[in-house]
PQR file of N, CA, C, O and H, with PARSE charges and radii, in Angstrom:
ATOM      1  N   UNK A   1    -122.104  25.205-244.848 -0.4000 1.5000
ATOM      2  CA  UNK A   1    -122.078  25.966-243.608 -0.0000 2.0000
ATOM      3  C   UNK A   1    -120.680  26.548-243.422  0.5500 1.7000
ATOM      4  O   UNK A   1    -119.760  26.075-244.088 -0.5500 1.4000
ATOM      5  N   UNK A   2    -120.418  27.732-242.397 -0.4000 1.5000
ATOM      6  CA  UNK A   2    -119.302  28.606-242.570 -0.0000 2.0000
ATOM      7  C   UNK A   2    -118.633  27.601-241.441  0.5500 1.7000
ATOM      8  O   UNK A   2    -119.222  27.132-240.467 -0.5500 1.4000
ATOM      9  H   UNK A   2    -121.166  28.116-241.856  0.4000 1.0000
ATOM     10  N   UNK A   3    -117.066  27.360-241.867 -0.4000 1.5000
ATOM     11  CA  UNK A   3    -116.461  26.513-240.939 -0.0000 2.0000
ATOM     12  C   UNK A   3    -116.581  27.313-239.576  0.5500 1.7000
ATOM     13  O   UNK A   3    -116.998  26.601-238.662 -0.5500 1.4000
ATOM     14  H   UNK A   3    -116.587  27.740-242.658  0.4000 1.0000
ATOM     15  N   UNK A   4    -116.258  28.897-239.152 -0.4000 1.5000
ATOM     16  CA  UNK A   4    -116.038  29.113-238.297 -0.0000 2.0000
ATOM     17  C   UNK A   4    -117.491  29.106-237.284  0.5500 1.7000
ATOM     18  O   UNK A   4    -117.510  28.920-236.067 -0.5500 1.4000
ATOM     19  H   UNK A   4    -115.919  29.476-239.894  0.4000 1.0000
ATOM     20  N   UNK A   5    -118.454  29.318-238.022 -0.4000 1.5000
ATOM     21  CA  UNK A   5    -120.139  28.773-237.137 -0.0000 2.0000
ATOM     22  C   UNK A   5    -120.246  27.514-236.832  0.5500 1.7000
ATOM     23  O   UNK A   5    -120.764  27.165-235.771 -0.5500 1.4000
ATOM     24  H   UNK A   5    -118.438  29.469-239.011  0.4000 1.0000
ATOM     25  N   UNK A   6    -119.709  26.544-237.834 -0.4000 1.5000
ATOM     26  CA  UNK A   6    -120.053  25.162-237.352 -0.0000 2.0000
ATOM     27  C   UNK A   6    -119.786  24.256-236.001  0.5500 1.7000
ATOM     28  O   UNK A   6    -118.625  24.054-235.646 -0.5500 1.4000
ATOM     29  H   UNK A   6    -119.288  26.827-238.695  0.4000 1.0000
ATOM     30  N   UNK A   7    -120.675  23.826-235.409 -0.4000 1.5000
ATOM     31  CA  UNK A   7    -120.337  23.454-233.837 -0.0000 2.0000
ATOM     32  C   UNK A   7    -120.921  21.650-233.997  0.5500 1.7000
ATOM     33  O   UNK A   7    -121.682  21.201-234.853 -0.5500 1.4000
ATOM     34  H   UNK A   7    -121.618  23.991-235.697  0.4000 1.0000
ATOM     35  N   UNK A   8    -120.292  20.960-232.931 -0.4000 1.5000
ATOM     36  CA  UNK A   8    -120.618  19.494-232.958 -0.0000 2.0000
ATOM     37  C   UNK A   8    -121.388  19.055-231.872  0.5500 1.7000
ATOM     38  O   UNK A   8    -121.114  19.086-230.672 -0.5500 1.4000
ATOM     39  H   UNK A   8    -119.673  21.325-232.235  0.4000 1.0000
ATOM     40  N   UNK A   9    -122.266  18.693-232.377 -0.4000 1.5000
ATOM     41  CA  UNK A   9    -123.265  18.101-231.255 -0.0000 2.0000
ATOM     42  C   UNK A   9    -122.484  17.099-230.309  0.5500 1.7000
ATOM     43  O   UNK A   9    -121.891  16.139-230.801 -0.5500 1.4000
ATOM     44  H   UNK A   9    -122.489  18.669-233.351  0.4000 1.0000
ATOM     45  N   UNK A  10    -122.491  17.369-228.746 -0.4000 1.5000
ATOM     46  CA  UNK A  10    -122.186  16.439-227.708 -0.0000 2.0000
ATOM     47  C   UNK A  10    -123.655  15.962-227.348  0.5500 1.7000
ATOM     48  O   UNK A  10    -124.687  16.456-227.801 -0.5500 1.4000
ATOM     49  H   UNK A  10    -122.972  18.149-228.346  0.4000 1.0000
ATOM     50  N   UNK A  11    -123.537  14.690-226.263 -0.4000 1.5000
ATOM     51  CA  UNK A  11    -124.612  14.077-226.259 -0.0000 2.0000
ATOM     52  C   UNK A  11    -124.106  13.605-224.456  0.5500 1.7000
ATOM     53  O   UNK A  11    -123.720  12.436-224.481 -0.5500 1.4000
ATOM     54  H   UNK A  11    -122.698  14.289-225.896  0.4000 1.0000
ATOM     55  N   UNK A  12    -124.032  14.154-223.123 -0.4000 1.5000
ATOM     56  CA  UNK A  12    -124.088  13.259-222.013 -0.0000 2.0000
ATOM     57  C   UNK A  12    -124.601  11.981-222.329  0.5500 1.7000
ATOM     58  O   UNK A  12    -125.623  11.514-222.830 -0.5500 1.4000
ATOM     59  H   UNK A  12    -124.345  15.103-223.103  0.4000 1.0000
ATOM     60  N   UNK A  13    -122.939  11.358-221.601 -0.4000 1.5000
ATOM     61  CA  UNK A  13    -123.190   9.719-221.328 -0.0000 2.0000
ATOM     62  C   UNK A  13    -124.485   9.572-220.358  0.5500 1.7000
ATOM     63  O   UNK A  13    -125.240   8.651-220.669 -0.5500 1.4000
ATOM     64  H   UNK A  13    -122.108  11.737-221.194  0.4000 1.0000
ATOM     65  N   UNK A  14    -124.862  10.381-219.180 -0.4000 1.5000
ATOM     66  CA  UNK A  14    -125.429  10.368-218.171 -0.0000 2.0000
ATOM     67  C   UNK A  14    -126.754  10.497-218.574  0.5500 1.7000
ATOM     68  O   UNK A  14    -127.560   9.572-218.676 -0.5500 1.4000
ATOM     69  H   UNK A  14    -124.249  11.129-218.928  0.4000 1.0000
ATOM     70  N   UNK A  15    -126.998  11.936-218.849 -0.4000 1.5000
ATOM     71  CA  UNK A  15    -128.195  12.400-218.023 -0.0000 2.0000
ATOM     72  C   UNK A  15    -128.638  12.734-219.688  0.5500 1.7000
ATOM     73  O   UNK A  15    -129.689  13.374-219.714 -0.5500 1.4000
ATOM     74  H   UNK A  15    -126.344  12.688-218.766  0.4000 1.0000
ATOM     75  N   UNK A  16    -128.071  12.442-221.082 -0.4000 1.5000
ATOM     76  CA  UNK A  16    -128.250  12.623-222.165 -0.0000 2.0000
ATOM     77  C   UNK A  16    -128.409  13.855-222.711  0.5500 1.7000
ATOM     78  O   UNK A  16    -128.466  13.839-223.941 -0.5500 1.4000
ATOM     79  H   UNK A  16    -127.217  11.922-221.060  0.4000 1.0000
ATOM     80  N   UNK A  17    -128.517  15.151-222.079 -0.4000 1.5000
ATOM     81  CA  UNK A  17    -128.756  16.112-222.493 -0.0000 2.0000
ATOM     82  C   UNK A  17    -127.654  16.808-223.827  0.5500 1.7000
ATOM     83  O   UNK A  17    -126.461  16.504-223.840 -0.5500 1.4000
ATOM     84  H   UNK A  17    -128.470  15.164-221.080  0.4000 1.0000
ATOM     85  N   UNK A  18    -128.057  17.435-224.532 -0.4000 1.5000
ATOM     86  CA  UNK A  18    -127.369  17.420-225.834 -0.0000 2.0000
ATOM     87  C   UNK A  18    -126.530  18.986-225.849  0.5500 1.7000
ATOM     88  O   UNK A  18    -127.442  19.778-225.612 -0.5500 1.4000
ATOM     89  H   UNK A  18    -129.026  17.683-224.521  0.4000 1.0000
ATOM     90  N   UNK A  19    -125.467  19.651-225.985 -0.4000 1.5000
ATOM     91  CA  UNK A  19    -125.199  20.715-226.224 -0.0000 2.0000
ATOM     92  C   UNK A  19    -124.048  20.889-227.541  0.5500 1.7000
ATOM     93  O   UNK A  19    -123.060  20.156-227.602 -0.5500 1.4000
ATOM     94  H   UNK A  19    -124.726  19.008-226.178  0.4000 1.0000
ATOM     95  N   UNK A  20    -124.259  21.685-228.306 -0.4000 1.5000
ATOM     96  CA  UNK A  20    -123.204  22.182-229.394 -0.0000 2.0000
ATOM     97  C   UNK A  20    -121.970  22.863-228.844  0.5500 1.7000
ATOM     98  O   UNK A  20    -121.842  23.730-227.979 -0.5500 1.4000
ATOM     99  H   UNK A  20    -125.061  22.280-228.257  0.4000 1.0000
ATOM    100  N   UNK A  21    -121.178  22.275-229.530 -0.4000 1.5000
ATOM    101  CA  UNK A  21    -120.028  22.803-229.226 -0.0000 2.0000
ATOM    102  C   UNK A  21    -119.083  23.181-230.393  0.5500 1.7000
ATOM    103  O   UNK A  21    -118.762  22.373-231.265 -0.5500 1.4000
ATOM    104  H   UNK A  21    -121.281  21.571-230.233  0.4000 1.0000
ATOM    105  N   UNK A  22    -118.552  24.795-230.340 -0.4000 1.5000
ATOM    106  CA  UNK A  22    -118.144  25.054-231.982 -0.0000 2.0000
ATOM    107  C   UNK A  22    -116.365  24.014-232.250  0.5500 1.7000
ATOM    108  O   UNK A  22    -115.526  23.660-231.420 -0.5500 1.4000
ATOM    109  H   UNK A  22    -118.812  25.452-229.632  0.4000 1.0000
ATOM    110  N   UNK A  23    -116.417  23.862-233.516 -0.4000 1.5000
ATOM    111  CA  UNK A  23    -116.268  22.959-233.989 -0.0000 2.0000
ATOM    112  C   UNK A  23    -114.684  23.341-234.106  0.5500 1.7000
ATOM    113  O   UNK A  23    -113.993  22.411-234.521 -0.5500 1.4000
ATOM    114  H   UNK A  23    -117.098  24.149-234.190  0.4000 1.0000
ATOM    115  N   UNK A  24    -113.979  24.584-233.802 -0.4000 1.5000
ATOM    116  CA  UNK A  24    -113.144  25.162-233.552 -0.0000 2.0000
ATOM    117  C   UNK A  24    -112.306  24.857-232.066  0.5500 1.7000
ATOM    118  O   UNK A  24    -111.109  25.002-231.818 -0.5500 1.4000
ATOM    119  H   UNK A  24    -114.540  25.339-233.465  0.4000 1.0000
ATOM    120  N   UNK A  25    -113.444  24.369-231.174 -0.4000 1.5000
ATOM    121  CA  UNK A  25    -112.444  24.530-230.096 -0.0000 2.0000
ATOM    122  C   UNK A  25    -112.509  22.997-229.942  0.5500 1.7000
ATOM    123  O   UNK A  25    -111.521  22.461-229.442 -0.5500 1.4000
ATOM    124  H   UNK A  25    -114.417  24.251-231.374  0.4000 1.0000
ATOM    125  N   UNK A  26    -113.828  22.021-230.409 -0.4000 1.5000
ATOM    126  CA  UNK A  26    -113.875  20.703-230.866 -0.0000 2.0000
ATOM    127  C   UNK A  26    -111.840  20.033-231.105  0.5500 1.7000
ATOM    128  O   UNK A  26    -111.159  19.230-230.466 -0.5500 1.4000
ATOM    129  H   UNK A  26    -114.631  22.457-230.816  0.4000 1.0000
ATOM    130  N   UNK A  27    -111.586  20.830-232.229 -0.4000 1.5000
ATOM    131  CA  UNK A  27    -110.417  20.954-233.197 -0.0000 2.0000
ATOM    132  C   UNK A  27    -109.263  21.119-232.043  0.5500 1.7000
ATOM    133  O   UNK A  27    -108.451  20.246-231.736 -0.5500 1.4000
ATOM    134  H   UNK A  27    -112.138  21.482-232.748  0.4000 1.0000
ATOM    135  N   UNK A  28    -109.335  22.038-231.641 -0.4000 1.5000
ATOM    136  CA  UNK A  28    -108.544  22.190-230.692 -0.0000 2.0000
ATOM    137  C   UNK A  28    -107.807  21.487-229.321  0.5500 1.7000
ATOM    138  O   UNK A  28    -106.692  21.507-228.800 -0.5500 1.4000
ATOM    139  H   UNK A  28    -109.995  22.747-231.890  0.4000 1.0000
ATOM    140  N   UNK A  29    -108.680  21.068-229.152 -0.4000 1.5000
ATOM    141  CA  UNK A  29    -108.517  19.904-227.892 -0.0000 2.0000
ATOM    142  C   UNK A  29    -108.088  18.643-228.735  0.5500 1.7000
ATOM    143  O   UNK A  29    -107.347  17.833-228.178 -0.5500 1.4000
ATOM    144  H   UNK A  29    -109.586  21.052-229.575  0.4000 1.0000
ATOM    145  N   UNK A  30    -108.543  18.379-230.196 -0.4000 1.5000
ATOM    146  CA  UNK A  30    -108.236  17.064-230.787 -0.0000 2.0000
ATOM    147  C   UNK A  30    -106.521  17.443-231.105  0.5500 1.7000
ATOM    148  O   UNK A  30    -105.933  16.371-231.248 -0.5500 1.4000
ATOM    149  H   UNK A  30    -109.146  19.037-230.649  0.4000 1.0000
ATOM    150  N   UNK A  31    -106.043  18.034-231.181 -0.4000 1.5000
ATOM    151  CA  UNK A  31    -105.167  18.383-231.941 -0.0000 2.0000
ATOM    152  C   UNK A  31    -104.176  18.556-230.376  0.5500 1.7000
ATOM    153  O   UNK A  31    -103.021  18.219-230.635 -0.5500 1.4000
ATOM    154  H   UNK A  31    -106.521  18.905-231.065  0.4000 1.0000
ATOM    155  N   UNK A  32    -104.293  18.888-229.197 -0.4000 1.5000
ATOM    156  CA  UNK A  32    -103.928  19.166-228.555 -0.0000 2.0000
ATOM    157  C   UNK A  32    -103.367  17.533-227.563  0.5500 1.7000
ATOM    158  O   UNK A  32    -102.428  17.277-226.809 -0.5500 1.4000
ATOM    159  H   UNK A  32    -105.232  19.163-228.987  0.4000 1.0000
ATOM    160  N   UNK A  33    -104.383  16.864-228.033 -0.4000 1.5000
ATOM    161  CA  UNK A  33    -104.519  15.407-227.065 -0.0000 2.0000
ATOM    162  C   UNK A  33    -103.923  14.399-228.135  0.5500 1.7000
ATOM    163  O   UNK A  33    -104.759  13.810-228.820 -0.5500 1.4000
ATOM    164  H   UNK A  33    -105.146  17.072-228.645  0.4000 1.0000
ATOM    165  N   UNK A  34    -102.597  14.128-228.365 -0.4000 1.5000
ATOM    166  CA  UNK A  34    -102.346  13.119-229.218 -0.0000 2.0000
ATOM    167  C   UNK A  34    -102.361  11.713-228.740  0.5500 1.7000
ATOM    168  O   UNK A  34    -102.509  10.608-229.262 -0.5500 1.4000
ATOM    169  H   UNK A  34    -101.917  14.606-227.809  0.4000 1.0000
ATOM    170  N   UNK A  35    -102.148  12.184-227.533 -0.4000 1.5000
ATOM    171  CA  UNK A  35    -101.638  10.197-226.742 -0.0000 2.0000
ATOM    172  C   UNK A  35    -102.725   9.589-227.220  0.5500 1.7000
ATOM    173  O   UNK A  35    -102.476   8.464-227.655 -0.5500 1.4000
ATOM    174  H   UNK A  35    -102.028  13.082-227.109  0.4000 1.0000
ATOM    175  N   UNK A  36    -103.724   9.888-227.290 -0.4000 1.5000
ATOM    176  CA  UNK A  36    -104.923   8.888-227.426 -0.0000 2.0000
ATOM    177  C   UNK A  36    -105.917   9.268-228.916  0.5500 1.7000
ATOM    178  O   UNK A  36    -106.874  10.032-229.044 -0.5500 1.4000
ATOM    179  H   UNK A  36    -103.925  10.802-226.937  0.4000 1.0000
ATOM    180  N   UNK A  37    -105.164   8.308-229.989 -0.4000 1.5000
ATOM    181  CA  UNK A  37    -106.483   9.227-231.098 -0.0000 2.0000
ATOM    182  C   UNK A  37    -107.717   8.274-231.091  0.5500 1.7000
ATOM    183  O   UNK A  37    -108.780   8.290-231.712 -0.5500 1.4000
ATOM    184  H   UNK A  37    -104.387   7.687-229.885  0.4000 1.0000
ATOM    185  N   UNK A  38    -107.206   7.476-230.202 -0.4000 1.5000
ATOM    186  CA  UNK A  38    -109.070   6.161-230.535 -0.0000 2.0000
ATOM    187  C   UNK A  38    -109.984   6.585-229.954  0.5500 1.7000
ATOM    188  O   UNK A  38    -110.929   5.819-229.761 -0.5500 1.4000
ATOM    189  H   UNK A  38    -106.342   7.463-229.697  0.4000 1.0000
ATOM    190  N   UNK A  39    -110.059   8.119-229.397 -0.4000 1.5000
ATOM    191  CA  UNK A  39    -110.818   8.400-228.242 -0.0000 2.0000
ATOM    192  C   UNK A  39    -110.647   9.805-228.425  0.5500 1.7000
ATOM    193  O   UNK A  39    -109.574  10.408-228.442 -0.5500 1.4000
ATOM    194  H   UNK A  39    -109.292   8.741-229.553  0.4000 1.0000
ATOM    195  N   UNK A  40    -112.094  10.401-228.596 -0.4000 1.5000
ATOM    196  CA  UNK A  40    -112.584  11.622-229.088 -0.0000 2.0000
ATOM    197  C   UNK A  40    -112.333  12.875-227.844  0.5500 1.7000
ATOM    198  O   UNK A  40    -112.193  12.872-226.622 -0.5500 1.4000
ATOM    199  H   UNK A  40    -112.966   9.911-228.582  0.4000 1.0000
ATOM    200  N   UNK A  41    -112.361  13.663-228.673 -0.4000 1.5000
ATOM    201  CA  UNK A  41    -112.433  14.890-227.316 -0.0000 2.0000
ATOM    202  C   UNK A  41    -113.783  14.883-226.654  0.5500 1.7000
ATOM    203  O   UNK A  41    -114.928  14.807-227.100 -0.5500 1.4000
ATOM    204  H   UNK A  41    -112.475  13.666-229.666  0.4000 1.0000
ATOM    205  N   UNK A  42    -113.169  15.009-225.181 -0.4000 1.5000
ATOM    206  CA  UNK A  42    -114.537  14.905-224.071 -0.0000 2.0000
ATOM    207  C   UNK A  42    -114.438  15.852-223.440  0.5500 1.7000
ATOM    208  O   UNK A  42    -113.314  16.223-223.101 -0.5500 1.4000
ATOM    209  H   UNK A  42    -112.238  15.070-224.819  0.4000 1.0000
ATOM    210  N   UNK A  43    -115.716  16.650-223.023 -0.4000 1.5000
ATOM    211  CA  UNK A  43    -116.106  17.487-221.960 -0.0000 2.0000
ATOM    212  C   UNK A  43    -116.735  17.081-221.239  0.5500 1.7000
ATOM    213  O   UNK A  43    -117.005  15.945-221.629 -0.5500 1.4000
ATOM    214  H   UNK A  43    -116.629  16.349-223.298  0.4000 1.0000
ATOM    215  N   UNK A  44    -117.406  17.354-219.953 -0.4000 1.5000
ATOM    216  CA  UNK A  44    -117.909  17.163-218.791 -0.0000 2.0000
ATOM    217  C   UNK A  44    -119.337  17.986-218.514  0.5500 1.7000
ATOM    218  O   UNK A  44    -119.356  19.207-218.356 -0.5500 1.4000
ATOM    219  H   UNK A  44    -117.186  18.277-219.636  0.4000 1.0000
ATOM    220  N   UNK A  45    -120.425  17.216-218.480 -0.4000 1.5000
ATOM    221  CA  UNK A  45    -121.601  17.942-218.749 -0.0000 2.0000
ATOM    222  C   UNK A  45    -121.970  19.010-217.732  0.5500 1.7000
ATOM    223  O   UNK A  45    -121.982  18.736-216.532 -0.5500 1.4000
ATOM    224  H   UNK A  45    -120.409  16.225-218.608  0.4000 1.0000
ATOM    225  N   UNK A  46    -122.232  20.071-218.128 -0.4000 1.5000
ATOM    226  CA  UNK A  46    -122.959  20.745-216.895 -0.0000 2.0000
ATOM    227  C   UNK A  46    -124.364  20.368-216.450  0.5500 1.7000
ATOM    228  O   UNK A  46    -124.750  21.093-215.533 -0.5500 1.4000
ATOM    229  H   UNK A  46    -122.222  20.294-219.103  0.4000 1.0000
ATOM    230  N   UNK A  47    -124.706  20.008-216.598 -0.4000 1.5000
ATOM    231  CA  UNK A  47    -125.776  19.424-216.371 -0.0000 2.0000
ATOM    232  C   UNK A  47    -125.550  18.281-214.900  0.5500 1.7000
ATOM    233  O   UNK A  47    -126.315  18.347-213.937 -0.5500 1.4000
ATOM    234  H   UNK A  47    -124.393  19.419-217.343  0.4000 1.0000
ATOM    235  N   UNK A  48    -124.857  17.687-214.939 -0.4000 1.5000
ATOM    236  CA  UNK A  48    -125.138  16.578-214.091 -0.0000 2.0000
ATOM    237  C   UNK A  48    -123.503  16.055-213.913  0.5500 1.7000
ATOM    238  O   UNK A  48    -123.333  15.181-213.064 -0.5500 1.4000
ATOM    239  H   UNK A  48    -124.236  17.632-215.721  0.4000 1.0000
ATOM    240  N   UNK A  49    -122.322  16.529-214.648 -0.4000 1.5000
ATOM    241  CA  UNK A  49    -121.546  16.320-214.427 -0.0000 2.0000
ATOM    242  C   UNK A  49    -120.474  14.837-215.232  0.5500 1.7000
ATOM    243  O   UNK A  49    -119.291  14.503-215.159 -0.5500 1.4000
ATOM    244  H   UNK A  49    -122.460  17.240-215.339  0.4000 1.0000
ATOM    245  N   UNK A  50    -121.490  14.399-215.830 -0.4000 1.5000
ATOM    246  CA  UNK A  50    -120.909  13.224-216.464 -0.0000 2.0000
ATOM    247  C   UNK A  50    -120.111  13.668-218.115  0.5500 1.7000
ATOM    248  O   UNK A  50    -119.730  14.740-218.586 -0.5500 1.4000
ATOM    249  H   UNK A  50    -122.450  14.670-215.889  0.4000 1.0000
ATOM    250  N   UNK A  51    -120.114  12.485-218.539 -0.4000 1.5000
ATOM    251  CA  UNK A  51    -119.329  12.930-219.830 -0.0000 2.0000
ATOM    252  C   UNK A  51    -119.844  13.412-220.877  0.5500 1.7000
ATOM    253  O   UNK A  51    -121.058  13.314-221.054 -0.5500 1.4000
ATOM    254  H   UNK A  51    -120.424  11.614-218.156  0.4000 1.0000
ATOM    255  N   UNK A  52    -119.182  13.915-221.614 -0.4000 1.5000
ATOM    256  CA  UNK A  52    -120.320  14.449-222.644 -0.0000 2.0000
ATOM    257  C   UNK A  52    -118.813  14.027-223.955  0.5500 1.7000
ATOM    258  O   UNK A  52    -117.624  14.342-223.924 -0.5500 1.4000
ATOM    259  H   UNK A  52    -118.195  13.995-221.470  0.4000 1.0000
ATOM    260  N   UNK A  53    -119.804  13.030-225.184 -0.4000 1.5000
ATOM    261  CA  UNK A  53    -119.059  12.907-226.131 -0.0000 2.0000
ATOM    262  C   UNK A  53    -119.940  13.244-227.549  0.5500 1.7000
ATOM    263  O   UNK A  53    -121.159  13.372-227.663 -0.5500 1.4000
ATOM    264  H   UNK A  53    -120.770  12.773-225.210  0.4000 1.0000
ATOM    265  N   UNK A  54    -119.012  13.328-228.457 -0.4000 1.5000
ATOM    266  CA  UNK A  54    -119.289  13.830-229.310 -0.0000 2.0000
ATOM    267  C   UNK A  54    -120.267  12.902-230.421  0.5500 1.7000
ATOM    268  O   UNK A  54    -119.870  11.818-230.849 -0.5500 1.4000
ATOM    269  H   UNK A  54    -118.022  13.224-228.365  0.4000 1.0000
ATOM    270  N   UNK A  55    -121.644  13.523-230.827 -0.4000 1.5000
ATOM    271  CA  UNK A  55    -122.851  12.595-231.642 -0.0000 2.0000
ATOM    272  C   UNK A  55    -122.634  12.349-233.052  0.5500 1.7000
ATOM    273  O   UNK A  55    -123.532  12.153-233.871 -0.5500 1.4000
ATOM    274  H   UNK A  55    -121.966  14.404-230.480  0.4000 1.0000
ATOM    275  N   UNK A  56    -121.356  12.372-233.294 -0.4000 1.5000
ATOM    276  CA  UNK A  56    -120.925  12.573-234.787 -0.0000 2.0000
ATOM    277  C   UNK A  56    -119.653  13.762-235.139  0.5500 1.7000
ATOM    278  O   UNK A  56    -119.957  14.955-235.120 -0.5500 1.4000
ATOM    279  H   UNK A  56    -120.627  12.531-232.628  0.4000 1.0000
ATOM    280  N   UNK A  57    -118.182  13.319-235.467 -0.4000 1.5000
ATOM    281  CA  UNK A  57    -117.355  13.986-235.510 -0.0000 2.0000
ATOM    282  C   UNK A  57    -116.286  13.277-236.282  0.5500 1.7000
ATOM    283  O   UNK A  57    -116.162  12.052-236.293 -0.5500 1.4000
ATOM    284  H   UNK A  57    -117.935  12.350-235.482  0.4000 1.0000
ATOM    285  N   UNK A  58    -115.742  13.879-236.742 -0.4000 1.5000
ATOM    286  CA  UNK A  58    -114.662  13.411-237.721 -0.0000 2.0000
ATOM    287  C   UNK A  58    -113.818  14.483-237.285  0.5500 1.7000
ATOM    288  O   UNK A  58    -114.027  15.696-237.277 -0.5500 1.4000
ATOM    289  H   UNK A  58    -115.843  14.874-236.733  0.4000 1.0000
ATOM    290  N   UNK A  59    -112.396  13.516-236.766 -0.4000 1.5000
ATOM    291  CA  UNK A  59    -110.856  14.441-235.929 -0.0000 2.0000
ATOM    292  C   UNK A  59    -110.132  14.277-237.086  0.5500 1.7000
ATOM    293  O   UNK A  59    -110.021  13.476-238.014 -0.5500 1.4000
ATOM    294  H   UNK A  59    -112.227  12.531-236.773  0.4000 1.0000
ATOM    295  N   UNK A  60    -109.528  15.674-236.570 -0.4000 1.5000
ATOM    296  CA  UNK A  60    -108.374  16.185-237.249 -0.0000 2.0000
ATOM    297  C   UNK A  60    -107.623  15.601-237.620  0.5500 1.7000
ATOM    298  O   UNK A  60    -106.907  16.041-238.519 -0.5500 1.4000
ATOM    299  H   UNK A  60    -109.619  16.324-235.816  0.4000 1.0000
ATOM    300  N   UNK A  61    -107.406  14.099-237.002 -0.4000 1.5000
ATOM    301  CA  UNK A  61    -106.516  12.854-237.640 -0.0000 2.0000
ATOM    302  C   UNK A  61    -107.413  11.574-238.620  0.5500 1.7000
ATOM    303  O   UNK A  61    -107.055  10.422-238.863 -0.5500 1.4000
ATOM    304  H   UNK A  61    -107.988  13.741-236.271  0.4000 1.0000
ATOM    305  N   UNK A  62    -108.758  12.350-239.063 -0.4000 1.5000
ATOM    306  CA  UNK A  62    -109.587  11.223-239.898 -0.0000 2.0000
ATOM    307  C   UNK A  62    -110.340  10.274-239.891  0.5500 1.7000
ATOM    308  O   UNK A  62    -110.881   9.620-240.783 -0.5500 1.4000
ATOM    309  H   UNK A  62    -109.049  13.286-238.865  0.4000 1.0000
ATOM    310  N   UNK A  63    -110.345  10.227-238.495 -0.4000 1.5000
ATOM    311  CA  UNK A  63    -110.920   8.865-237.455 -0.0000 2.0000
ATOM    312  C   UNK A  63    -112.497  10.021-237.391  0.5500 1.7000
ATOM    313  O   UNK A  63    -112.600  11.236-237.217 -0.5500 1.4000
ATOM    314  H   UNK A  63    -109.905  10.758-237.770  0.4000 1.0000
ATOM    315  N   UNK A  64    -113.525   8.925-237.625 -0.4000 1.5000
ATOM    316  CA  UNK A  64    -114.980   9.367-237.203 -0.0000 2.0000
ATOM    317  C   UNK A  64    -115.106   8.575-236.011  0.5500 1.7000
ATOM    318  O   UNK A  64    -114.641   7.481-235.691 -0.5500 1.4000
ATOM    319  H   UNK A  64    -113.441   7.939-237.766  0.4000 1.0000
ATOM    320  N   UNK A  65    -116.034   9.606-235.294 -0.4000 1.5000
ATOM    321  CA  UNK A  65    -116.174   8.964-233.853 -0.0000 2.0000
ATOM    322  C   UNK A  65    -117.869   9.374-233.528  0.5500 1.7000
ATOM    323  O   UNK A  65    -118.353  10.416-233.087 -0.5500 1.4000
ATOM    324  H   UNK A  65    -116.411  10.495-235.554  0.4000 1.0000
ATOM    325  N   UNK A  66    -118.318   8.474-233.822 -0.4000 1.5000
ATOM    326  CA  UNK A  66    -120.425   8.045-232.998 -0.0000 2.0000
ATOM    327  C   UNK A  66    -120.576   7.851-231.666  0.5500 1.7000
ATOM    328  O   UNK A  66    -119.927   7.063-230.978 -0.5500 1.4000
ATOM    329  H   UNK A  66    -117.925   7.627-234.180  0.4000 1.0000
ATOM    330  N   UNK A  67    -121.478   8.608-231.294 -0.4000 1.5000
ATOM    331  CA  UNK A  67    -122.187   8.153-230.300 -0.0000 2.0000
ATOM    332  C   UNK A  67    -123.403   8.296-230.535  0.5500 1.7000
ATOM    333  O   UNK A  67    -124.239   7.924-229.712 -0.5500 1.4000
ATOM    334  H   UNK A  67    -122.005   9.248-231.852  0.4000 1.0000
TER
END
């Protein structure tokens, strides 16, 4: 797959609903947030407002992170 199409499935803690997110701006926020690498980049669901983490991702620092 073309790196710049590829997007990472998030998964709400909450309300579970699932949205892709490209894998570029994924990157971006990881790379941006060093204080904490045990702990993946998070967005905030539209949906319902809760967290939304990532269903499979491997950061820019090598660490895979499941939900």
């Amino acid at each position: 797959m073309n790196k710049e199409n590829d997007c990472i499935t998030y998964v709400c803690t909450v309300c579970k609903v699932k949205e892709d997110i490209p894998r570029e701006a994924v990157e971006y926020f990881d790379e941006m947030d060093q204080s904490n690498i045990n702990e993946p980049p998070c967005f905030s669901c539209e949906a319902c407002g809760g967290i939304m983490r990532p269903q499979n991702y491997k950061g820019v620092y090598g660490k895979t992170y499941t939900y």
